[in-house]
Each structure stands twice: as structure tokens, then as C-alpha cells.
Biopython code that builds the backbone (N, CA, C, O; Angstrom):
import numpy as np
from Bio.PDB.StructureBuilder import StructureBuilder

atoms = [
    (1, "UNK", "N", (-67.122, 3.609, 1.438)),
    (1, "UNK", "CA", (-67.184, 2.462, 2.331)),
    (1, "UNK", "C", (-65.834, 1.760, 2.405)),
    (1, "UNK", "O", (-65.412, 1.437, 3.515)),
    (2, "UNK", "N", (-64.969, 1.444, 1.071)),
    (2, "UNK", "CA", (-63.983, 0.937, 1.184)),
    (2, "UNK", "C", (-62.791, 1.637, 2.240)),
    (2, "UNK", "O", (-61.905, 1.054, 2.864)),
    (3, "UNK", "N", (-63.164, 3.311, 2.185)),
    (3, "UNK", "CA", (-62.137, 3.899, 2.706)),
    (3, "UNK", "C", (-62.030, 3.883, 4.078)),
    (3, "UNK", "O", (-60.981, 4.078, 4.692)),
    (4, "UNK", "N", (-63.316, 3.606, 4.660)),
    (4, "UNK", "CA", (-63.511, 3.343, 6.122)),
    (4, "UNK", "C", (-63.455, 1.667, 6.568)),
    (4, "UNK", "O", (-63.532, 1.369, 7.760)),
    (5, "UNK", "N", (-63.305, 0.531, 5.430)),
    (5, "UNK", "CA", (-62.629, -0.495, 5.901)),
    (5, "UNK", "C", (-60.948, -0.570, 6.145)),
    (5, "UNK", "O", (-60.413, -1.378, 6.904)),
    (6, "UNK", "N", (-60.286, 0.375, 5.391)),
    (6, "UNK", "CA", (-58.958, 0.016, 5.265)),
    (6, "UNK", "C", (-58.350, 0.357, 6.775)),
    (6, "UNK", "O", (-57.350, -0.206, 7.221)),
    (7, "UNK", "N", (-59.297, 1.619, 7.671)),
    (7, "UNK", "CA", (-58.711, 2.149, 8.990)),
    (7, "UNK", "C", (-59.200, 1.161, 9.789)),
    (7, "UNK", "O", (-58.723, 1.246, 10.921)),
    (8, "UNK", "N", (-59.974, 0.244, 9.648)),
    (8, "UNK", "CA", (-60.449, -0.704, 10.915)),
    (8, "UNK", "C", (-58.648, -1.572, 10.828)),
    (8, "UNK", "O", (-57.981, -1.394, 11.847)),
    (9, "UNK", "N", (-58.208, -2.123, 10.096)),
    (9, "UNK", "CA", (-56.982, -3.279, 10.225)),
    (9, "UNK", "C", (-56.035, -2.166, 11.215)),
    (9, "UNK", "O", (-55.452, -2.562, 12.224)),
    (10, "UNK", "N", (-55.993, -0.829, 10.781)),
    (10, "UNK", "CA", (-55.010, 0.235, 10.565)),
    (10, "UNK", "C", (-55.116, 0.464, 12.323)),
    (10, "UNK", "O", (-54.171, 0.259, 13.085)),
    (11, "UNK", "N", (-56.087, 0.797, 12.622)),
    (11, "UNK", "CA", (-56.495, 0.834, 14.215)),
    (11, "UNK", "C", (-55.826, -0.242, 15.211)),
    (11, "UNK", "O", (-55.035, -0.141, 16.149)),
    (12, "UNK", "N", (-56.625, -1.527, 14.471)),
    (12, "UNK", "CA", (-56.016, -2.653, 15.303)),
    (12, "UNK", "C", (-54.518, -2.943, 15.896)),
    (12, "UNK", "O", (-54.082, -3.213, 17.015)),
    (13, "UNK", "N", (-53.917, -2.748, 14.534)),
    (13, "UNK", "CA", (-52.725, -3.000, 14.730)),
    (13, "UNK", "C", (-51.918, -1.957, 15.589)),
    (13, "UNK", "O", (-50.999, -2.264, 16.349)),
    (14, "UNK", "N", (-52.531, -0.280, 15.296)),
    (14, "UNK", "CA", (-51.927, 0.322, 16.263)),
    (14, "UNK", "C", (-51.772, 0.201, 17.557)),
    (14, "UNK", "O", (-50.834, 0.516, 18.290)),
    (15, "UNK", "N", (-53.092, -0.435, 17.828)),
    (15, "UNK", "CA", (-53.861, -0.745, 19.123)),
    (15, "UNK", "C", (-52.895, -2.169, 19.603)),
    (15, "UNK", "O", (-52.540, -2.154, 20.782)),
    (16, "UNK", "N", (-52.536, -3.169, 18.908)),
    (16, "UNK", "CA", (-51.850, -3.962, 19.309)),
    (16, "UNK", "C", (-50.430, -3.576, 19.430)),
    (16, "UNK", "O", (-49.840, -3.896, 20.461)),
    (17, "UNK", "N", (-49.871, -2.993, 18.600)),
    (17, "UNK", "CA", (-47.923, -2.080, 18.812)),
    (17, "UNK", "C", (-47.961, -1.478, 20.546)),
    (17, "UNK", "O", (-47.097, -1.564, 21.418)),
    (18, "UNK", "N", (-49.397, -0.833, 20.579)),
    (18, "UNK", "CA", (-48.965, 0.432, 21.590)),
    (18, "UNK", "C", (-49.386, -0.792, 22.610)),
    (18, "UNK", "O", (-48.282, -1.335, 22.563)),
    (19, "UNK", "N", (-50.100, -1.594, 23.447)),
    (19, "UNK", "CA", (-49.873, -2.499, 24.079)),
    (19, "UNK", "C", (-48.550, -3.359, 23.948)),
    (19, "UNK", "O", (-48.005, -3.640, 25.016)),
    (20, "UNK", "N", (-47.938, -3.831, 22.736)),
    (20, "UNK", "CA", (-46.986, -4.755, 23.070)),
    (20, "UNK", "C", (-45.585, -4.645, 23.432)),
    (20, "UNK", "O", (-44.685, -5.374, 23.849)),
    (21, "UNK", "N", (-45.863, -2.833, 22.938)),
    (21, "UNK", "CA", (-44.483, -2.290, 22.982)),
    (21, "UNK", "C", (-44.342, -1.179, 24.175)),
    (21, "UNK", "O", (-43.591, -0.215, 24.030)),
    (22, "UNK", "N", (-45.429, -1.457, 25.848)),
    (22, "UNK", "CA", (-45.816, -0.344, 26.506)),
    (22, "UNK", "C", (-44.591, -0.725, 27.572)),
    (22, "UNK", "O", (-43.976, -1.785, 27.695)),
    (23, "UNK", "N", (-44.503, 0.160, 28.083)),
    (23, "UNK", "CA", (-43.469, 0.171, 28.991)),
    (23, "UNK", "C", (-43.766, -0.127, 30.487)),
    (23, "UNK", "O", (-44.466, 0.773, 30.952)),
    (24, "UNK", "N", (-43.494, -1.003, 31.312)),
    (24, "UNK", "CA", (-43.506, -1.301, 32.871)),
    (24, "UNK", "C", (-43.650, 0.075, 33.591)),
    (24, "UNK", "O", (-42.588, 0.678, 33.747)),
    (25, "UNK", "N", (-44.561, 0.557, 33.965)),
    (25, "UNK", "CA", (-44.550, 1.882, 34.874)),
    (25, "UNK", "C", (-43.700, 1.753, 36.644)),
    (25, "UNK", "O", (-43.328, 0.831, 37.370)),
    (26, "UNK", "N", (-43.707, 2.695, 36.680)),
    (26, "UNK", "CA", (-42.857, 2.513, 37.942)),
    (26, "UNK", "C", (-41.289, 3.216, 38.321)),
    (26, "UNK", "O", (-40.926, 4.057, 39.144)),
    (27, "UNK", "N", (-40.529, 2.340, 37.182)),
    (27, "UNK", "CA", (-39.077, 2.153, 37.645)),
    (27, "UNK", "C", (-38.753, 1.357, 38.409)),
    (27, "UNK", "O", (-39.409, 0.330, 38.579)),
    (28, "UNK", "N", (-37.651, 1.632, 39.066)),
    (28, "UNK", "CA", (-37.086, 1.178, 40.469)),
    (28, "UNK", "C", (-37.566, 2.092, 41.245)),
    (28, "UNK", "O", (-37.887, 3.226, 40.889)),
    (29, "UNK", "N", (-37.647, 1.555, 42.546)),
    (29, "UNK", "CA", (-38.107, 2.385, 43.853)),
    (29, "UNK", "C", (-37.092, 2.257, 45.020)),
    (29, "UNK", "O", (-36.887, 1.082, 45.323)),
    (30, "UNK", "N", (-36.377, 3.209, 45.780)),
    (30, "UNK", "CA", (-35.301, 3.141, 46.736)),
    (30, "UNK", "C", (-36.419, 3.494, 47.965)),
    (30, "UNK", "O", (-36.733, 4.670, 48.144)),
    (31, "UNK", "N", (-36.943, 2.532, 48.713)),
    (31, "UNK", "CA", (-37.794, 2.345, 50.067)),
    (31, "UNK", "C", (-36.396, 2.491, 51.059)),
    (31, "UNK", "O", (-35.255, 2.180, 50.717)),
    (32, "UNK", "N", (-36.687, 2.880, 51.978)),
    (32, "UNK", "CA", (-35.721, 3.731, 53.060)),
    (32, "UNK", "C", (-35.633, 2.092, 53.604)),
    (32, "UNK", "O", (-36.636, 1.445, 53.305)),
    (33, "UNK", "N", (-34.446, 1.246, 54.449)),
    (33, "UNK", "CA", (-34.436, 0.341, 55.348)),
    (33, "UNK", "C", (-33.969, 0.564, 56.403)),
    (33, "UNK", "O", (-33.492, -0.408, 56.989)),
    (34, "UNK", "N", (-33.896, 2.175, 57.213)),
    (34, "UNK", "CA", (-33.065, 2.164, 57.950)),
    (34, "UNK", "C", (-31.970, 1.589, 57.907)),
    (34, "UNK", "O", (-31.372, 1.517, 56.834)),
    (35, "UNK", "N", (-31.238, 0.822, 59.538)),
    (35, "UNK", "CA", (-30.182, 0.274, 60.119)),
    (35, "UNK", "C", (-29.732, -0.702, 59.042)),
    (35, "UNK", "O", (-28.588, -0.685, 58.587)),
    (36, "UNK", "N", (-30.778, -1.646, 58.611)),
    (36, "UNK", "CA", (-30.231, -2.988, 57.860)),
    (36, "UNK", "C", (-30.076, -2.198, 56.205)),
    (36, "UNK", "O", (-29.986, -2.959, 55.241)),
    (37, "UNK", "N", (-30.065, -1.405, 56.080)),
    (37, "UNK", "CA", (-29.586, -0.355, 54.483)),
    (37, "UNK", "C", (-31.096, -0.424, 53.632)),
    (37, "UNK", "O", (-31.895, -1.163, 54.207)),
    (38, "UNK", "N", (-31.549, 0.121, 52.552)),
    (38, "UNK", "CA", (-32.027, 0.472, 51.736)),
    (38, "UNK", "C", (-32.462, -0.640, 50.748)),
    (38, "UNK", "O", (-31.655, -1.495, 50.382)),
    (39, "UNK", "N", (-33.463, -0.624, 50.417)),
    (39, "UNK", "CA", (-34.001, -1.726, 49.610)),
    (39, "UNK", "C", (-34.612, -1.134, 47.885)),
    (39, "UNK", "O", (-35.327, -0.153, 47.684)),
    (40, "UNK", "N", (-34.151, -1.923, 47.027)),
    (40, "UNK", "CA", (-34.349, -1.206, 45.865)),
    (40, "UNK", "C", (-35.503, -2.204, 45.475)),
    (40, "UNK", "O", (-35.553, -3.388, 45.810)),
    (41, "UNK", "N", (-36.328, -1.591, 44.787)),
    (41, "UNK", "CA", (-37.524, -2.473, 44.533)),
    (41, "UNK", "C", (-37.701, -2.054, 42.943)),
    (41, "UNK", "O", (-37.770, -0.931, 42.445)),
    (42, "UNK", "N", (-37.744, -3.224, 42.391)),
    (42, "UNK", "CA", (-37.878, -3.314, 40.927)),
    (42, "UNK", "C", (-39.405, -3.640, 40.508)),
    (42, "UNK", "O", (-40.035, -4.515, 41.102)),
    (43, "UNK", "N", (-39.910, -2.957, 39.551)),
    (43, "UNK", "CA", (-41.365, -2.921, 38.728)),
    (43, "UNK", "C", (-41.032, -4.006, 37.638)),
    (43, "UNK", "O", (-41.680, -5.012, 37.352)),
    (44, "UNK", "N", (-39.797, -3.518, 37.077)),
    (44, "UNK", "CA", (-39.185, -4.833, 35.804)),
    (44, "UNK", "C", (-39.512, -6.060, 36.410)),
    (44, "UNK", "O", (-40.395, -6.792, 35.963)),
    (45, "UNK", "N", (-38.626, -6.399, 37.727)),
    (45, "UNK", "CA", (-38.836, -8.296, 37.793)),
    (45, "UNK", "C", (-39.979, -8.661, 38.522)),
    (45, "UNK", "O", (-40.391, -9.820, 38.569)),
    (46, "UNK", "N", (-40.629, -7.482, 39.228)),
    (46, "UNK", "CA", (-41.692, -7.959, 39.654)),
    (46, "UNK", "C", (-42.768, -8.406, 38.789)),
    (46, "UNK", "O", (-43.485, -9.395, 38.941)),
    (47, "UNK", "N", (-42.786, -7.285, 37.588)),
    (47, "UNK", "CA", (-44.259, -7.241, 36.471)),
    (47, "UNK", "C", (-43.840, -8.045, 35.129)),
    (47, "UNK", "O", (-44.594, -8.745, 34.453)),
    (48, "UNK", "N", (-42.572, -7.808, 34.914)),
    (48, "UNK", "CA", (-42.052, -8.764, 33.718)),
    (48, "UNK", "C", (-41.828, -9.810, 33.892)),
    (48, "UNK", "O", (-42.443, -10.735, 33.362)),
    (49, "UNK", "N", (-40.583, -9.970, 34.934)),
    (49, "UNK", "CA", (-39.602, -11.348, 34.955)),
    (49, "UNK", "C", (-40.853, -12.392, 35.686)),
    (49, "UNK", "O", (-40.931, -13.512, 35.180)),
    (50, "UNK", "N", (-41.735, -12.104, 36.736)),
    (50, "UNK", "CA", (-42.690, -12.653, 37.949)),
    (50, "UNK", "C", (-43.872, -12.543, 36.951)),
    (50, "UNK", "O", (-44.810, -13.340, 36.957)),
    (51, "UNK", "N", (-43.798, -11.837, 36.372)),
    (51, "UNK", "CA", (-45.834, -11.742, 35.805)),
    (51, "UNK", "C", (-46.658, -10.967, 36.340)),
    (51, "UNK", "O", (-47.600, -10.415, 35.771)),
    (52, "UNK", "N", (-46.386, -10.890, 37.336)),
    (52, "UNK", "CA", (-47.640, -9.642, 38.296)),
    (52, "UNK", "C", (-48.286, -8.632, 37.625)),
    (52, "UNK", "O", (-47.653, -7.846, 36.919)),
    (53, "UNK", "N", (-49.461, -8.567, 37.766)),
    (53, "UNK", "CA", (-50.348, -7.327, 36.741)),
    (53, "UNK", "C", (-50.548, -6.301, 38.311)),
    (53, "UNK", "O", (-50.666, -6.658, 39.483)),
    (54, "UNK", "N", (-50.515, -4.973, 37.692)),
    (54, "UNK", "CA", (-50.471, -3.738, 38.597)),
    (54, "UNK", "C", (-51.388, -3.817, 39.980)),
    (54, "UNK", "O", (-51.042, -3.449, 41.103)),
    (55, "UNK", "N", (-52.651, -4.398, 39.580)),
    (55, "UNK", "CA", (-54.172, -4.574, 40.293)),
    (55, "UNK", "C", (-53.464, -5.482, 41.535)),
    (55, "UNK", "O", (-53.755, -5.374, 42.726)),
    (56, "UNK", "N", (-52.599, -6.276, 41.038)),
    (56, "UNK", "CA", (-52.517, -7.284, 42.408)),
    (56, "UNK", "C", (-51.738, -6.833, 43.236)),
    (56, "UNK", "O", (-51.482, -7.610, 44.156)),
    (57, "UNK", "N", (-51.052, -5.448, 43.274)),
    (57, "UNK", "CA", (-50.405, -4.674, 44.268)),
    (57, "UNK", "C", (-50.890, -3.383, 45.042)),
    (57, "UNK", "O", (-50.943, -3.138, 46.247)),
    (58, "UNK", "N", (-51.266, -2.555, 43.788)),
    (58, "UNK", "CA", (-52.186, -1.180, 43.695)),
    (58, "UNK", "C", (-53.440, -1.831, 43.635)),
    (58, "UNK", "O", (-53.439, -2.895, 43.015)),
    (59, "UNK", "N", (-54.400, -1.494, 44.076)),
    (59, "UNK", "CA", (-54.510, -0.281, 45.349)),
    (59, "UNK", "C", (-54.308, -1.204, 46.896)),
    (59, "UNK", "O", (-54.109, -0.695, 48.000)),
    (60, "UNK", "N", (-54.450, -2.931, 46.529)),
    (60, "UNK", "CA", (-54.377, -3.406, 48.258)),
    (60, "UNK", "C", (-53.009, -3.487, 48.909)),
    (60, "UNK", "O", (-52.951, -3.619, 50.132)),
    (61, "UNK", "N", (-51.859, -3.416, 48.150)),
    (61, "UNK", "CA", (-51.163, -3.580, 49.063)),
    (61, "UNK", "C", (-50.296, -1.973, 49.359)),
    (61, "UNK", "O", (-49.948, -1.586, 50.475)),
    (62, "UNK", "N", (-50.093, -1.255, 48.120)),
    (62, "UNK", "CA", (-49.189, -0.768, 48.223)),
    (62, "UNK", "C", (-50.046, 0.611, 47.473)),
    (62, "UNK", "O", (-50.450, 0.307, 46.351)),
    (63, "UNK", "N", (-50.399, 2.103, 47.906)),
    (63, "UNK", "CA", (-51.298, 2.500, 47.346)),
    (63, "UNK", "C", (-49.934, 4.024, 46.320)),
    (63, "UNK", "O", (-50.184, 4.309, 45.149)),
    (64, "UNK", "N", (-49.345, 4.352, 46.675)),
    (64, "UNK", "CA", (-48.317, 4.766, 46.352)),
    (64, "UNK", "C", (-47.543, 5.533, 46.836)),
    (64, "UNK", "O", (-47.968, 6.120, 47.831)),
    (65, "UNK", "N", (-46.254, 5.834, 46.423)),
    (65, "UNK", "CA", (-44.738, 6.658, 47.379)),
    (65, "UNK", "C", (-45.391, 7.279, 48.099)),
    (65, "UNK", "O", (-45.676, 6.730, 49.164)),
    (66, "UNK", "N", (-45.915, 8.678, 47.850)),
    (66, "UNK", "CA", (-46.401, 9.504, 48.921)),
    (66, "UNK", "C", (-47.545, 9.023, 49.955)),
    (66, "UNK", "O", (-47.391, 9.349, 51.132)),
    (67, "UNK", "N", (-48.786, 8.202, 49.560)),
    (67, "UNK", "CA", (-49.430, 7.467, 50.341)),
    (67, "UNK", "C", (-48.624, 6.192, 50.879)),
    (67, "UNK", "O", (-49.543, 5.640, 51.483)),
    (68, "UNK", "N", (-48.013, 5.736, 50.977)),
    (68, "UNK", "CA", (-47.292, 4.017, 51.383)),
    (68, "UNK", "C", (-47.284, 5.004, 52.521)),
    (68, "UNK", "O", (-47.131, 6.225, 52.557)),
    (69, "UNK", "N", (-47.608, 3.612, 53.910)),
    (69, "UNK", "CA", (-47.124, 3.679, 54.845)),
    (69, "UNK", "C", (-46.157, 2.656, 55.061)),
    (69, "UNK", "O", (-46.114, 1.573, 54.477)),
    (70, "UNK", "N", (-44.922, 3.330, 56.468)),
    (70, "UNK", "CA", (-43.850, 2.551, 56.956)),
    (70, "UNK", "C", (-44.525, 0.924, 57.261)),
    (70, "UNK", "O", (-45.607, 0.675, 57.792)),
    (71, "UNK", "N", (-43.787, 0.223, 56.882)),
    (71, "UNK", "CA", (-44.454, -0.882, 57.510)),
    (71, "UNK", "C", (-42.990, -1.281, 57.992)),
    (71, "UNK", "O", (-41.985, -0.729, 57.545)),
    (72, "UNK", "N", (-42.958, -2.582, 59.218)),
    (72, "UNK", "CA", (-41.900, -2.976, 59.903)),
    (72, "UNK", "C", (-41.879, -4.221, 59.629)),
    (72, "UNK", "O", (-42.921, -4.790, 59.301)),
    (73, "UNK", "N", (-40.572, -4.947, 59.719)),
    (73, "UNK", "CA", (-40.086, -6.017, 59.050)),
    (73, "UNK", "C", (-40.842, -6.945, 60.149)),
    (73, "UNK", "O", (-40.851, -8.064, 59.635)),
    (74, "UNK", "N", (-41.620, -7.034, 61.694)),
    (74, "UNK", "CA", (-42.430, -7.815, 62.551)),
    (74, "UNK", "C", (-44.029, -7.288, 60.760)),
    (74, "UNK", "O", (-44.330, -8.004, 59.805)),
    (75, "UNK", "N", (-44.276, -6.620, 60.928)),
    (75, "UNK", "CA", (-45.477, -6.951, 60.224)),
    (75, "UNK", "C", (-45.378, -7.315, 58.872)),
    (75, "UNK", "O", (-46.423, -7.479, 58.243)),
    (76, "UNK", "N", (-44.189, -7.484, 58.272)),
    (76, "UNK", "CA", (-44.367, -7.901, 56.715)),
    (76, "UNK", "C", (-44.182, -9.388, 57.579)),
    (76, "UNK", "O", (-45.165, -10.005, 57.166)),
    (77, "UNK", "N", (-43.695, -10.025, 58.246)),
    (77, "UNK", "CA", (-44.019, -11.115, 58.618)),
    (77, "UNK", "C", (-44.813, -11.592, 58.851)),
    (77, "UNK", "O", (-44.616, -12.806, 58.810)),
    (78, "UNK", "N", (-45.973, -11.275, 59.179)),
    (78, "UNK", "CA", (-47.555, -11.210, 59.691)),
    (78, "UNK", "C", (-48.215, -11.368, 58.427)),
    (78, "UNK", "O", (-49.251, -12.033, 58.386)),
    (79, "UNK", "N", (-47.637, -10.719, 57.148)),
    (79, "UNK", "CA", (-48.386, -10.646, 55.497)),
    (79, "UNK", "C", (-48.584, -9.572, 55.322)),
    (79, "UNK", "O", (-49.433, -9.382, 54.450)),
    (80, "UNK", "N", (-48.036, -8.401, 55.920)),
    (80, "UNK", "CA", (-47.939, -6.873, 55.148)),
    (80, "UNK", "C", (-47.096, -6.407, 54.401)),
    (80, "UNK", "O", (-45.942, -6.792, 54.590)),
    (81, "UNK", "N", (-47.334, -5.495, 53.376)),
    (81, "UNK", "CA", (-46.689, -4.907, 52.718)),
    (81, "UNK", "C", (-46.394, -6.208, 51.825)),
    (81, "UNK", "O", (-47.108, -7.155, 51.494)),
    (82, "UNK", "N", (-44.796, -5.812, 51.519)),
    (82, "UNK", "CA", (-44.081, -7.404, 51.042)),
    (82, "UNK", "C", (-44.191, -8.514, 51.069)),
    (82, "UNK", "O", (-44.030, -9.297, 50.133)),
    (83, "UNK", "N", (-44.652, -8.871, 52.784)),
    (83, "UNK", "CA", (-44.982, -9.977, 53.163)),
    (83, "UNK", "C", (-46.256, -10.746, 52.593)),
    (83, "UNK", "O", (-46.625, -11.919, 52.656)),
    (84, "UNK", "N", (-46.750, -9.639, 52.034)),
    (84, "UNK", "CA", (-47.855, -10.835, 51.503)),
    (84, "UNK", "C", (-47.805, -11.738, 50.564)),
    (84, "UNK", "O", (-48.584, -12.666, 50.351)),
    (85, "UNK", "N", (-46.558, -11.332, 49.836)),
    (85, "UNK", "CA", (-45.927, -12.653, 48.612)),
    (85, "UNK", "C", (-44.694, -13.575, 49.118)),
    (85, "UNK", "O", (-44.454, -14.771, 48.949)),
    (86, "UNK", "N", (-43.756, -12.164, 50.058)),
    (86, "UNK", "CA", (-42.904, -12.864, 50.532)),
    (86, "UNK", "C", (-43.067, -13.831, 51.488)),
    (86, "UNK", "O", (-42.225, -13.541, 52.338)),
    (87, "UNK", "N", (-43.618, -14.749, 51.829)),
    (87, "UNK", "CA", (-43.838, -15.543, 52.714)),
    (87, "UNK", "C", (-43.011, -17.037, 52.271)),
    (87, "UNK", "O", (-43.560, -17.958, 52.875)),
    (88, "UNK", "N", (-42.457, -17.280, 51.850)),
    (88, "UNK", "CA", (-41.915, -18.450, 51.682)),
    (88, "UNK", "C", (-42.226, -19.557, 51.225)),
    (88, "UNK", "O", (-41.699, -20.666, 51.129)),
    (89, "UNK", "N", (-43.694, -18.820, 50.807)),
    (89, "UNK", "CA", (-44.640, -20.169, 49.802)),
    (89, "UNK", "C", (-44.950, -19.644, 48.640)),
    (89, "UNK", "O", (-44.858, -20.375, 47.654)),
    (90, "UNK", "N", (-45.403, -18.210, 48.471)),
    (90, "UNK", "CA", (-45.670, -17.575, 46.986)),
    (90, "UNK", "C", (-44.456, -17.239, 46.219)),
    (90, "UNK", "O", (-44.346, -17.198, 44.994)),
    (91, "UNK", "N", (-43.017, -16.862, 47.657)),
    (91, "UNK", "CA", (-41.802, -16.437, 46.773)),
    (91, "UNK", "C", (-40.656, -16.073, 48.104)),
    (91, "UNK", "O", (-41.254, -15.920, 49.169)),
    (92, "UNK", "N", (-39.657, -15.968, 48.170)),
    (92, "UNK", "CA", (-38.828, -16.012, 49.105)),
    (92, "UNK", "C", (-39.072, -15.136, 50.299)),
    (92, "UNK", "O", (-39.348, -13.995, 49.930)),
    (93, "UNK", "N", (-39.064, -15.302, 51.858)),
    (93, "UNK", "CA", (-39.717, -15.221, 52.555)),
    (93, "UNK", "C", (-38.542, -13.878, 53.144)),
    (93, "UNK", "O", (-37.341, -13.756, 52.904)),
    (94, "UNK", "N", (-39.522, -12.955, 54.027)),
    (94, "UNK", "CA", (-39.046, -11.787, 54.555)),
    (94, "UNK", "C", (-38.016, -12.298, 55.252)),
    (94, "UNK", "O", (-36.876, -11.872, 55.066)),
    (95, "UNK", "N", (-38.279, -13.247, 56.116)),
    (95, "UNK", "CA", (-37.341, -13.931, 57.533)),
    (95, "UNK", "C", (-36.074, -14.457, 56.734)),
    (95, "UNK", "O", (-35.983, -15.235, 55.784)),
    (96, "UNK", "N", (-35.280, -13.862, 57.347)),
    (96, "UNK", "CA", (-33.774, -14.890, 57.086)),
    (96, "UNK", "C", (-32.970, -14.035, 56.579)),
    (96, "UNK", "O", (-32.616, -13.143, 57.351)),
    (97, "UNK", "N", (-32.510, -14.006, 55.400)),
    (97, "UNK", "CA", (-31.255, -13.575, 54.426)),
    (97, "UNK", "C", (-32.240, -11.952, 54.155)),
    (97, "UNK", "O", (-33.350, -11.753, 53.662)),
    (98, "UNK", "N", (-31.152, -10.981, 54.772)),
    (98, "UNK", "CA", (-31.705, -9.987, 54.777)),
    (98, "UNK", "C", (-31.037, -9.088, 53.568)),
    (98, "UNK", "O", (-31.488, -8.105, 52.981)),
    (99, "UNK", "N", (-29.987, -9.687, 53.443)),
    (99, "UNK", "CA", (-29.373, -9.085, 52.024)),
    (99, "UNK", "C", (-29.660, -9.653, 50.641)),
    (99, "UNK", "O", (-28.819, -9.850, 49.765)),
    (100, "UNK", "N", (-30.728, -9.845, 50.582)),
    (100, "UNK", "CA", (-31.541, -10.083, 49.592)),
    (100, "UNK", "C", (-32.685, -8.988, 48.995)),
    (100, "UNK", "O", (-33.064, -8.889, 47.828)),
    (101, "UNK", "N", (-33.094, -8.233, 50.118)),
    (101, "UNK", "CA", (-33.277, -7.248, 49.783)),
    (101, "UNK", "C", (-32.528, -5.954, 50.310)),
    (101, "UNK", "O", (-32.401, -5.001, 49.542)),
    (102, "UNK", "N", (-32.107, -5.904, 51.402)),
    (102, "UNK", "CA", (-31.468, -4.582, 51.993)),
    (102, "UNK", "C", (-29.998, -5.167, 51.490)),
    (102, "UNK", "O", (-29.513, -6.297, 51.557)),
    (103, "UNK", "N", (-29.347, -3.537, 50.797)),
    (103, "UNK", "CA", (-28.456, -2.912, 50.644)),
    (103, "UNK", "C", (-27.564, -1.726, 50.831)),
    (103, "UNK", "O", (-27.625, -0.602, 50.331)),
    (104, "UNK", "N", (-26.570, -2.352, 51.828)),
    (104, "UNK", "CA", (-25.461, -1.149, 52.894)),
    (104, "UNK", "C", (-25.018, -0.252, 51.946)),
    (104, "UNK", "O", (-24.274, 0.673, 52.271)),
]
sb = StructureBuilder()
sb.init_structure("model")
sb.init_model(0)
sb.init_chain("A")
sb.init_seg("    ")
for serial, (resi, resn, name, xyz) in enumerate(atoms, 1):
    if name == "N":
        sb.init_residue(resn, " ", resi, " ")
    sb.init_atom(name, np.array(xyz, "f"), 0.0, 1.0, " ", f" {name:<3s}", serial, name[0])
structure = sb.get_structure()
């Protein structure tokens, strides 16, 4: 009996390392911007630096690389894609300073 209490702490703690020490999935992502250049999209500041948990992107906004569809900078204005945070009230807005995200 004793020997099967000592693996319950032994579990836990593994169980807490491998959560605290898990890694942001993703990477960076290079989304095509056409004309206005290329937009690099970070998993780090979105999920670390911002807080965002995976669920609030996957599966409604963004389902993944090979499934994502093109969306156009008129409909992330509307609240697609990007636009649905970027709006200028949850976090800096699609409209305006375009080199904020696109890079020549």
C-alpha cells in the first residue's frame, strides 16, 4: 500500500512539469499579403504575451494552414479572420497603419 502512495505525489508533479513547461504550438506563421507584403503571425504573443487559449481561435476563426481560407482586408473589417479581435476595441484595429502587420 505504501508503495502505491509514494507514485500518486510522483504522478502529480509530473503532470504539473509537463503542463508548465509545454510549449506554445504553432510557431510563427508567414500568411501571404500580397501587394501590401507578407504578414508574420506569432502563436508566442498571441497565446503568451495576450493570453489567448487555442479554443478562442481554432476551430471558429481560423481552422488551419491548409484549411484557412483567403480572407480580404474589406472583410477582416467586417470581423473576419483577424478582424474579429482586431477591431480597435479588443486590440489594434485592421484599418490604418498597415505596417503593423504587413512586411515588404
Amino acid at each position: 500500500m505504501k508503495r502505491g502512495l509514494f507514485w500518486v505525489p510522483v504522478f502529480g508533479i509530473s503532470l504539473w512539469l509537463g503542463i508548465a513547461l509545454a510549449v506554445v504550438g504553432g510557431g510563427d506563421i508567414t500568411l501571404k499579403g500580397g501587394k501590401a507584403g507578407d504578414v508574420l503571425f506569432s502563436h508566442d504573443v498571441h497565446v503568451t504575451d495576450v493570453g489567448l487559449g487555442c479554443k478562442e481561435c481554432h476551430t471558429k476563426l481560423y481552422l488551419n494552414t491548409k484549411k484557412h481560407r483567403h480572407v480580404t482586408m474589406k472583410q477582416m473589417g467586417m470581423g473576419k479572420s483577424c478582424g474579429a479581435c482586431h477591431n480597435g476595441k479588443k486590440a489594434f484595429s485592421v484599418k490604418g497603419d498597415c505596417g503593423k502587420c504587413h512586411k515588404k
